[in-house]
N, C-alpha and C positions, 0 to 999 in steps of 0.2 A: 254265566258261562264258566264252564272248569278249567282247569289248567287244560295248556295244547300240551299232546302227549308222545310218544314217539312210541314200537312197540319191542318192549328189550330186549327178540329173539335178532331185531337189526342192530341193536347197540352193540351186542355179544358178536355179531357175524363181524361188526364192525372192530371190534379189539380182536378179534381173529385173523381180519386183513392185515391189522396193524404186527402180529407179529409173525406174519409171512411175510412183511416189508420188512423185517430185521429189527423189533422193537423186543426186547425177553419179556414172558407171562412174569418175570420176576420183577423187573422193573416196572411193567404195567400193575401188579399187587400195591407195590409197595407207595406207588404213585396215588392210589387211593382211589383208583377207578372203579371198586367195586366187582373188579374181573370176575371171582368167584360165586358171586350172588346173585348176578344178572339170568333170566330166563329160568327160572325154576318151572314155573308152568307155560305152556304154551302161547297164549294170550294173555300174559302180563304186560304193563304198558309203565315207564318212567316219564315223568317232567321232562319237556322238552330244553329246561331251563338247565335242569342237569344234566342233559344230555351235554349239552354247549360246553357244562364246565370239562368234564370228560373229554369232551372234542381236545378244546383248548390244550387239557394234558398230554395228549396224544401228539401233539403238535411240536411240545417243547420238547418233550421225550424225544424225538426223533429229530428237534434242532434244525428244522427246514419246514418251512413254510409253503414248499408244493407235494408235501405227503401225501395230503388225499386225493393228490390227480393219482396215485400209484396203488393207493388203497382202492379207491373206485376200479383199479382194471384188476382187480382180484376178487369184487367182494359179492358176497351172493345177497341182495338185498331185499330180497322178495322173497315172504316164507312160503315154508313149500304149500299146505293148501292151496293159495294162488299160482305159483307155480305151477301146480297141476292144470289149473282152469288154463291157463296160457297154453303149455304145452300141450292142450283138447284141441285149441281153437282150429276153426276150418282153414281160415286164411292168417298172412301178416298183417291186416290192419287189425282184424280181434282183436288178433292178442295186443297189439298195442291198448287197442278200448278196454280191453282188461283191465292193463295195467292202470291207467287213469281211472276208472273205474273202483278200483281199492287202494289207489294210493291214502286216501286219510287212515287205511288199516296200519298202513307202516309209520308214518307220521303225518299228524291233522295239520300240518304247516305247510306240506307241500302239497305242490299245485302245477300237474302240466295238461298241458293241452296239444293236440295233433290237427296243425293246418295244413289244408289242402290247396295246392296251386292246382293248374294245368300238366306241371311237369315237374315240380318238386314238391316235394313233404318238409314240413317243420314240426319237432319234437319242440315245444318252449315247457321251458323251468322256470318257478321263482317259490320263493318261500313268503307266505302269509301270515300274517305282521311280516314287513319287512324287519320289523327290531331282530329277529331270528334269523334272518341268512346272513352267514358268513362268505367269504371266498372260499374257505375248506368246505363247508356243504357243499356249495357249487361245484368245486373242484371233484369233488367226490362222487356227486350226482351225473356232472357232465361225464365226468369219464365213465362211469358206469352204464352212462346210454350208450355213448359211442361201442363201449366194449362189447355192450349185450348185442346190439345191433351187426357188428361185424362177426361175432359169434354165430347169429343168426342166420345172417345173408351173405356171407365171407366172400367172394369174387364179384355177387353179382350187386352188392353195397356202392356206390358211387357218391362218397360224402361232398357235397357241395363246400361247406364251409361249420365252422362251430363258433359261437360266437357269446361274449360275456359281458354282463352287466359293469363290471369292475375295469377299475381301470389297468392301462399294460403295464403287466411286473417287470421287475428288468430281468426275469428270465425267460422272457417271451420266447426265445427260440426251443425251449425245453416243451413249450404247447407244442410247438411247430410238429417237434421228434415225438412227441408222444401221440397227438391223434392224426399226423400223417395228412392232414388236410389244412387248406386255409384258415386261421385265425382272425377272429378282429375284435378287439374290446371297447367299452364304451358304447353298449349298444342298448337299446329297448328294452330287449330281452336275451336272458340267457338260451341259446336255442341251438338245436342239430337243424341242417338242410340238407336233405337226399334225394336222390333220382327218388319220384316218384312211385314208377312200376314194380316196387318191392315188395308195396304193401297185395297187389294182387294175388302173388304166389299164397299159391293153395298146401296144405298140408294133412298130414291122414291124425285123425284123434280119436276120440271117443266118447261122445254124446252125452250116454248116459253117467260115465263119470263125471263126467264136467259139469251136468246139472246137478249131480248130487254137491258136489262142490263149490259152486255156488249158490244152494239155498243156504249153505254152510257160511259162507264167506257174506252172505248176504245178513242172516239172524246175527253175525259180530257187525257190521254196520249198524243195524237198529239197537245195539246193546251203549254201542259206543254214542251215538245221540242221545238215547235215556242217560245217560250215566252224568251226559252235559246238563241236560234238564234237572237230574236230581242235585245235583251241584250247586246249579244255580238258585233251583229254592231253600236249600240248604244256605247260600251266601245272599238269599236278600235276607231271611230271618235274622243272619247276624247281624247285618246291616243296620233293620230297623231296629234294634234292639239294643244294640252298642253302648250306647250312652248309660244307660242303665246299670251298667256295670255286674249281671249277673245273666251272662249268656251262658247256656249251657248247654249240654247234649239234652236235661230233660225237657226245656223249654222247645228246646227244635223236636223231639219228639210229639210233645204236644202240639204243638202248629200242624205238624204235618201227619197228626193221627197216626203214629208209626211208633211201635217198640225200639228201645234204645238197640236193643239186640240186634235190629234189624238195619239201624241207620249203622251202626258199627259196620256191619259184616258190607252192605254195597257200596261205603267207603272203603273199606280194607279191600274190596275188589275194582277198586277206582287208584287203586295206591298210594290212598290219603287217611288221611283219621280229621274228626272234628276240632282240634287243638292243633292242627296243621292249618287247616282251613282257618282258624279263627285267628292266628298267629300271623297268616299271610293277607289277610284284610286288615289286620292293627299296621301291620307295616303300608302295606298300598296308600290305606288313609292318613297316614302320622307324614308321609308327605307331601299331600294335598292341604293338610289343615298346618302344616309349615311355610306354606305358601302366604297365607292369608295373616298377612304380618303384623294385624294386632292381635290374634288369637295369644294368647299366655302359652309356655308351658303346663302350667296347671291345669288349664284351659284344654287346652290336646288332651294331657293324660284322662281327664275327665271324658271327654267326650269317646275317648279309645276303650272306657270302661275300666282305666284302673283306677281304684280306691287309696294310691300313693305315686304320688309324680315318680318316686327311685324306684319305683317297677318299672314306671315306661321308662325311664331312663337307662336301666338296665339291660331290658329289651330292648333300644332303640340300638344301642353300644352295639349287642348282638347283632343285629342286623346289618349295618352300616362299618361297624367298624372307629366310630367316633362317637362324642357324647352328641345331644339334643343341641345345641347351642353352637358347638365347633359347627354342627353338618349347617345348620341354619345362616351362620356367619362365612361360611365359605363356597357354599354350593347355592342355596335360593337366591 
């Protein structure tokens, strides 16, 4: 499986919220968020990993810890192709099923679901792997339901309660003022509760656009699974091969019957290269075989495919931030 990914037209929408909440594009530069690089093509997708570090920036920069309840009620999260499909749909529950629907378009991590009572509806949120949700995702996510929702149904919205996985900040009365409805934290799930009868309202759209749009929205779903698949045989080859100390781009073309030109160019459309990929398997493993405490370091380096323990050592420093032996002695 490939890296979870996020898609960088929400990462940009999202350094966008950030400096309508009072954040400067100057400081966001100089922070190293990559402001200027992000979205170049429509369907480019970044590391959900690096999205995190980004978040995290965002966070300090602005010096408060419930930013992204305030970014979520600005931010437009949902590229407009989908948009469009949403805004077709006959009724409010569609478009809800839309939205779930292409949520891994926007990022492969999130995950909501729409339950149905007798009298109320529940939107639930959570992020998959939990190692990836933060309180700011949440915060950013929840408000951003709430927002779109009251946007949508404005008088006749009836929010039961909003409720969150995390525990109560001591600015709890700040949820309070901000989504104007009951809070409660420590709960199951992250989730909205509404009058029910909202989702029935009907609304006027247009058919034939909406199915052009999503065969559209449908063809980047199937792009997005292939890309996992090629990934992953691209990282078992390395895998089995490792040891050996001579993995390479030509070797993974040959297993996989494929011109180097080719495994280039659907990597560089995954937003990886083969020496990215081969770099983040040396590290995943060098702390698994750090585990097993009679392995050597020589022993690792070997088994990682280098031909000099001061490579991996060098590369381990990069990674981690310490040498081989400090991370060993103080973290395993």
């Amino acid at each position: 499986m490939g890296p979870i990914t996020i898609a960088e037209i929400v990462v940009k929408n999202i350094l966008n919220a950030s400096i309508q909440q009072g954040i400067s594009p100057e400081r966001l530069k100089q922070s190293g968020t990559g402001f200027d690089d992000l979205a170049l093509e429509p369907d480019a997708r970044m590391g959900l990993e690096k999205y995190l570090q980004i978040e995290r920036k965002i966070r300090e920069l602005a010096g408060n810890e419930d930013f992204f309840l305030h970014i979520g009620s600005v931010l437009d999260p949902i590229p407009l192709s989908i948009k469009y499909i949403i805004l077709n749909s006959s009724n409010n529950k569609e478009r809800i099923q839309f939205v779930l629907r292409y949520l891994r378009l926007i990022c492969e991590a999130y995950q909501m679901d729409l339950i149905e009572g007798e009298e109320y509806a529940e939107i639930q949120f959570h992020v998959s792997p939990a190692q990836y949700q933060t309180v700011s995702t949440v915060q950013m996510v929840m408000s951003s339901i709430v927002c779109g929702l009251k946007s949508t149904y404005q008088d006749n919205l009836k929010l039961i309660s909003v409720n969150f996985q995390h525990n109560q900040p001591g600015t709890e009365q700040l949820y309070k003022d901000f989504f104007k409805a009951p809070i409660r934290f420590k709960r199951a799930e992250n989730s909205v509760i509404f009058q029910k009868d909202v989702l029935a309202m009907t609304q006027r759209g247009q058919p034939y656009l909406q199915e052009v749009l999503v065969q559209h929205a449908d063809r980047l779903l199937k792009e997005l699974d292939a890309s996992k698949e090629f990934g992953s045989a691209i990282r078992k080859i390395i895998m089995e091969n490792l040891h050996r100390g001579d993995v390479s781009i030509g070797l993974v073309a040959q297993a996989l019957n494929m011109s180097r030109q080719t495994i280039y160019r659907r990597l560089k459309g995954e937003n990886t290269s083969f020496s990215a990929l081969l770099d983040e398997i040396r590290k995943d493993r060098s702390v698994e075989y750090l585990r097993v405490k009679d392995k050597t370091i020589e022993e690792i380096a070997f088994l990682l495919g280098y031909s000099e323990t001061s490579a991996f050592n060098h590369a381990f420093k990069r990674w981690f931030g310490k040498s081989v032996g400090a991370y060993r002695r103080n973290t395993i």
